[in-house]
C-alpha positions in Angstrom: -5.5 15.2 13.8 -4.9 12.9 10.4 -2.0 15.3 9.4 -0.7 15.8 12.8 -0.3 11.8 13.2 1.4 11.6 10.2 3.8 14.6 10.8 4.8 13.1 14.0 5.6 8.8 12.1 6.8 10.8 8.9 10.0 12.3 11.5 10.6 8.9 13.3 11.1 7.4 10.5 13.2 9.8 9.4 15.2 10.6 12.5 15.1 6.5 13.9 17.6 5.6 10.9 20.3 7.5 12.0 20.9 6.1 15.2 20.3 2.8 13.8 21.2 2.8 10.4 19.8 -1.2 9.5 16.0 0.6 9.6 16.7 2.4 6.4 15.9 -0.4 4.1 13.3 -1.8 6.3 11.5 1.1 6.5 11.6 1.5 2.7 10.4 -1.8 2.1 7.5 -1.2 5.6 6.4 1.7 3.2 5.6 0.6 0.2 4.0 -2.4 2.4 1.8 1.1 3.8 1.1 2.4 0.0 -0.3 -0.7 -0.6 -2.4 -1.2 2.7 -3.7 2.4 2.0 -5.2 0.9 -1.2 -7.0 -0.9 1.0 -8.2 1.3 3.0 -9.7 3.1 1.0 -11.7 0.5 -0.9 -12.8 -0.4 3.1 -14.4 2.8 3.6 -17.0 1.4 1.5 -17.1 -2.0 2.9 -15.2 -3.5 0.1 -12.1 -6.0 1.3 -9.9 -6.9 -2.1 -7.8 -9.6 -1.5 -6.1 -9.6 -4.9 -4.8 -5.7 -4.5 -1.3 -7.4 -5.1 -2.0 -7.2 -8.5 -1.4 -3.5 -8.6 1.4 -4.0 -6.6 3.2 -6.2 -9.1 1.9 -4.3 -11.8 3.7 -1.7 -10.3 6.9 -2.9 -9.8 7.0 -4.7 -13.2 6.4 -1.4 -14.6 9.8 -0.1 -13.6 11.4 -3.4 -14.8 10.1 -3.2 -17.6 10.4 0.7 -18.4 14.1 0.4 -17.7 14.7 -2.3 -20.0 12.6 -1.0 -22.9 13.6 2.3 -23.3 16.7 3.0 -20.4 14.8 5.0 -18.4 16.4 5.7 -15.2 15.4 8.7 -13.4 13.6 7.8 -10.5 10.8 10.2 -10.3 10.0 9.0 -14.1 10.2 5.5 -13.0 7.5 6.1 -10.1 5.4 8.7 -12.2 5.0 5.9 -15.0 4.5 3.1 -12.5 1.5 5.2 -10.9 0.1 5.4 -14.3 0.5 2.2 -15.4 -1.2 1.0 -12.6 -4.1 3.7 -12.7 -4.7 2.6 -15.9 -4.7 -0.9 -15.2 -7.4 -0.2 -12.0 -9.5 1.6 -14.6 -9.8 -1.8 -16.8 -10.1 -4.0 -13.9 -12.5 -1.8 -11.9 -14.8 -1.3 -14.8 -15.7 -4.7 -14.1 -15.2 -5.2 -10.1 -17.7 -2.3 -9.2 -20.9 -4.4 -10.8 -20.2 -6.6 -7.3 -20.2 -6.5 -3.9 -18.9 -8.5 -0.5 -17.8 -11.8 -1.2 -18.0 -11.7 -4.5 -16.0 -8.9 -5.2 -13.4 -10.4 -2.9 -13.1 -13.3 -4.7 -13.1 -11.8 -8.3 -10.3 -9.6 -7.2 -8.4 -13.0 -6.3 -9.6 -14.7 -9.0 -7.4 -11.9 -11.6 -4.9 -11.5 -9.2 -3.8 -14.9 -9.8 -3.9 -15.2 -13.2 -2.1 -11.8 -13.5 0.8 -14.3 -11.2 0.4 -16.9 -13.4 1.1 -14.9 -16.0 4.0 -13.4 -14.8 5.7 -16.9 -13.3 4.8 -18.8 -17.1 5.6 -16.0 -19.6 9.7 -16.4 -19.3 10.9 -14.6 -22.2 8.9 -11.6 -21.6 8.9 -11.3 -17.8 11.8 -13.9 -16.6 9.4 -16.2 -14.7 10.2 -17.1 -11.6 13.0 -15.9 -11.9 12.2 -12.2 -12.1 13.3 -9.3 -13.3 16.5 -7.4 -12.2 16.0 -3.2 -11.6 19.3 -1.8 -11.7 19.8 1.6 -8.9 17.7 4.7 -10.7 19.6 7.9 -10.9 18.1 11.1 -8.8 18.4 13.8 -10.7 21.1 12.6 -13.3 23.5 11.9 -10.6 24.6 7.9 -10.0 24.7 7.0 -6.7 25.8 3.5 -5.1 22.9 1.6 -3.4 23.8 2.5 -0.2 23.9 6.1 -0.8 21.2 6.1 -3.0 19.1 3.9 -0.5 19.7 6.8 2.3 17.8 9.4 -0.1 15.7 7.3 -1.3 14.4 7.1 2.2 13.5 10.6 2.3 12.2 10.6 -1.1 9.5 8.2 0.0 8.8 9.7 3.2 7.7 13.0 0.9 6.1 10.3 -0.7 4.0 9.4 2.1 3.4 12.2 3.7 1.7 13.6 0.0 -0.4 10.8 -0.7 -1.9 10.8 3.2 -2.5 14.6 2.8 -4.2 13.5 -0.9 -6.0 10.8 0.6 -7.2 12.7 3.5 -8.4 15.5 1.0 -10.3 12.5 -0.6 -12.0 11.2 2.4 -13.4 14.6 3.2 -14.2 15.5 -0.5 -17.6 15.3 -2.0 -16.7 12.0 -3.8 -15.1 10.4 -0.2 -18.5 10.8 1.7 -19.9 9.4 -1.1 -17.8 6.2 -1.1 -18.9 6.2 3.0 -21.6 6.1 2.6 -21.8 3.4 0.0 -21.4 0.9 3.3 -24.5 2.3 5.3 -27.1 2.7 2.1 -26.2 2.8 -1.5 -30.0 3.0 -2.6 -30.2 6.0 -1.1 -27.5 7.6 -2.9 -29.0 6.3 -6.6 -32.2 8.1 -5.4 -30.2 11.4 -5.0 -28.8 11.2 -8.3 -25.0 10.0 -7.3 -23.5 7.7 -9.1 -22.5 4.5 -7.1 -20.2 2.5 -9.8 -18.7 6.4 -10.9 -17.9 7.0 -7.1 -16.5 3.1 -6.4 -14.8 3.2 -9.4 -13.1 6.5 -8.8 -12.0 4.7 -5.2 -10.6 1.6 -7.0 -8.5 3.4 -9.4 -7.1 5.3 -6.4 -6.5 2.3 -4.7 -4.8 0.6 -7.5 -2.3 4.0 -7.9 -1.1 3.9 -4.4 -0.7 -0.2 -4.9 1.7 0.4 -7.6 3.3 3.1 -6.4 4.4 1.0 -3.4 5.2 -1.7 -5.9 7.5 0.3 -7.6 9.1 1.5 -4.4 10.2 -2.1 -3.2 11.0 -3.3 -6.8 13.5 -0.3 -6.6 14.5 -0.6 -3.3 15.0 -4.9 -3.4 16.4 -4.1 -7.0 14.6 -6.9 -8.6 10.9 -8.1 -8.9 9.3 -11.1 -9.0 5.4 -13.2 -10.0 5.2 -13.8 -5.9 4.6 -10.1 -5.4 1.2 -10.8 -7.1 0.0 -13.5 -4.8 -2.5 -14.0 -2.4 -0.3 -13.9 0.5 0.9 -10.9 -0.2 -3.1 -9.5 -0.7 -3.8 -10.6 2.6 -0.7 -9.0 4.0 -1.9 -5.7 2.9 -5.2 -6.8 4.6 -3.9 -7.4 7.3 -2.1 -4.2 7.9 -4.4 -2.0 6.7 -6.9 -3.5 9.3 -4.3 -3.4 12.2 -3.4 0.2 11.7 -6.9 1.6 10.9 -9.1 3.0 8.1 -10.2 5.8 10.3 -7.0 8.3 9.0 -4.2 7.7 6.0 -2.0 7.3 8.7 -3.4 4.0 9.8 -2.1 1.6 7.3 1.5 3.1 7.7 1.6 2.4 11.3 0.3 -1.1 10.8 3.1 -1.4 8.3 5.9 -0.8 10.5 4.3 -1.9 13.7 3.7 -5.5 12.1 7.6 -5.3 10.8 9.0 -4.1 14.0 7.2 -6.9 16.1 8.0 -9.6 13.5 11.8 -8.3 13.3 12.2 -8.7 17.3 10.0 -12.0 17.4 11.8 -13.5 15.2 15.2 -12.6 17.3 14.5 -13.0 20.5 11.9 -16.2 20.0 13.1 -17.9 16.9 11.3 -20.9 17.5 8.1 -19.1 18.0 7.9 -15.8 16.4 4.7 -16.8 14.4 3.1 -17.7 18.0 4.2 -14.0 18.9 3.2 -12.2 15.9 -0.2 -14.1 16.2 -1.1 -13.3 19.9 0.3 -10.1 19.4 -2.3 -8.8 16.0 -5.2 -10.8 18.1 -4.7 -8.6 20.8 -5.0 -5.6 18.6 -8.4 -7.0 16.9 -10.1 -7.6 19.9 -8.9 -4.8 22.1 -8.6 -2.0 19.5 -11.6 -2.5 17.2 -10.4 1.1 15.5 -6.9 -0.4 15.0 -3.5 0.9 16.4 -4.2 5.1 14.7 -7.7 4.7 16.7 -5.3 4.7 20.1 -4.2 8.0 19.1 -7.5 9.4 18.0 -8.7 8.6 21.2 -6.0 11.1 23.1 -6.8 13.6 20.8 -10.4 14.0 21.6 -9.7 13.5 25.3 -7.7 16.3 25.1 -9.7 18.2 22.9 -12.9 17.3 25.5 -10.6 18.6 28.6 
């Protein structure tokens, strides 16, 4: 079911582009929302909520700034490799410390770093341009330069590969020794101690997960936007990825994807067609979803599936 579902958004959003070609950037940009969101998620499955993972996201996509300005790397499968890294490595440091702690208190540390990590970034202007940013000029793909249009139209199908990989990785996860494990963190983490697993080893090994597929969708819209800025480590944007990852689901990879572009499409044709009261929309609109769909928007479709699978 989990791979099906994401077979099936992977070729819309492919195929949608080329009958309206003004998607291809925002279904870039929706994505890397959905790497982030899948973070999330994952950290969910153990009752966790960050609502600082924008740190990862920044970290991610000043990784790529500042790769390219320190040494000229282009390539863009370097540029993504090293931002995953970067930001794996930076979960590891981070997590050490975030897995001693649970509910609100973990939600709140995560804050608390997150904005000093934005502090940081907006203060320090010689190293990281402040407010102002950092520019990311258009990778190459394979040694070939390509204008951002054209590049923009494979990058598209570079990060849907992207997608589909990491939901197949993630899915592997959930059903892996270690993913049970983090399930069952939620119900009765005693109880795991007592048979001899590891609960910090098992969150740990969630959080530094989480924080790789925060970065990589950092890098993705740092590339994609071609410049990055402090604001992409602030709490809004935490509670964006929140927010989507809820709305599309934990129950399958898939779920934070389809928040992702669901929340984009509605805001996109809220704010055309009621300019005055998009945020009215938008707000009825995810309030329907919570109350009515308690398993998100990727629970309506696990639903037909074991229907049909009952019948």
């Amino acid at each position: 079911m989990p791979i099906v579902v994401l077979a099936v958004l992977a070729a819309l959003v492919a195929l949608l582009p080329a009958a309206v070609p003004w998607l291809r950037f925002v279904f870039i940009i929706t994505i890397a929302s959905g790497f982030a969101a899948l973070g999330v998620a994952v950290l969910l499955r153990a009752g966790l909520i960050s609502i600082g993972h924008a740190l990862f996201y920044a970290v991610g996509a000043y990784a790529v700034a500042f790769l390219m300005r320190a040494t000229g790397t282009t390539d863009l499968f370097l540029l993504l490799a090293a931002a995953v890294v970067v930001s794996g490595l930076a979960g590891l440091v981070v997590g050490a410390f975030m897995v001693r702690y649970r509910a609100i208190f973990f939600a709140m540390l995560n804050l608390a770093v997150s904005m000093v990590v934005f502090s940081l970034l907006s203060k320090l202007y010689g190293l990281t341009g402040g407010s102002d940013g950092m520019r990311v000029a258009t990778p190459t793909l394979v040694g070939s330069a390509l204008d951002r249009e054209a590049f923009n139209a494979v990058f598209l199908y570079v990060v849907i590969g992207l997608f589909v990989a990491a939901g197949i990785l993630v899915q592997l996860y959930f059903r892996s020794p270690m993913g049970e494990a983090l399930a069952a963190v939620e119900t009765n983490e005693v109880r795991l101690e007592y048979l001899g697993v590891s609960v910090r080893g098992v969150l740990l090994s969630a959080y530094v997960l989480s924080a790789m597929l925060a970065g990589l969708g950092g890098a993705i819209a740092g590339i994609a936007i071609g410049h990055v800025v402090p604001e992409m480590a602030y709490w809004t944007e935490s509670g964006h990825f929140v927010l989507v990852a809820v709305l599309g689901g934990i129950a399958g990879p898939a779920g934070p994807f389809i928040g992702a572009i669901f929340l984009e499409v509605l805001r996109t044709l809220a704010s055309g067609f009621a300019a005055e009261t998009w945020n009215l929309v938008v707000g009825v609109a995810l309030l329907l979803v919570i109350f009515f769909l308690p398993e998100g928007l990727y629970g309506i479709g696990a639903k037909l599936f074991r229907r049909r699978g009952a019948q």
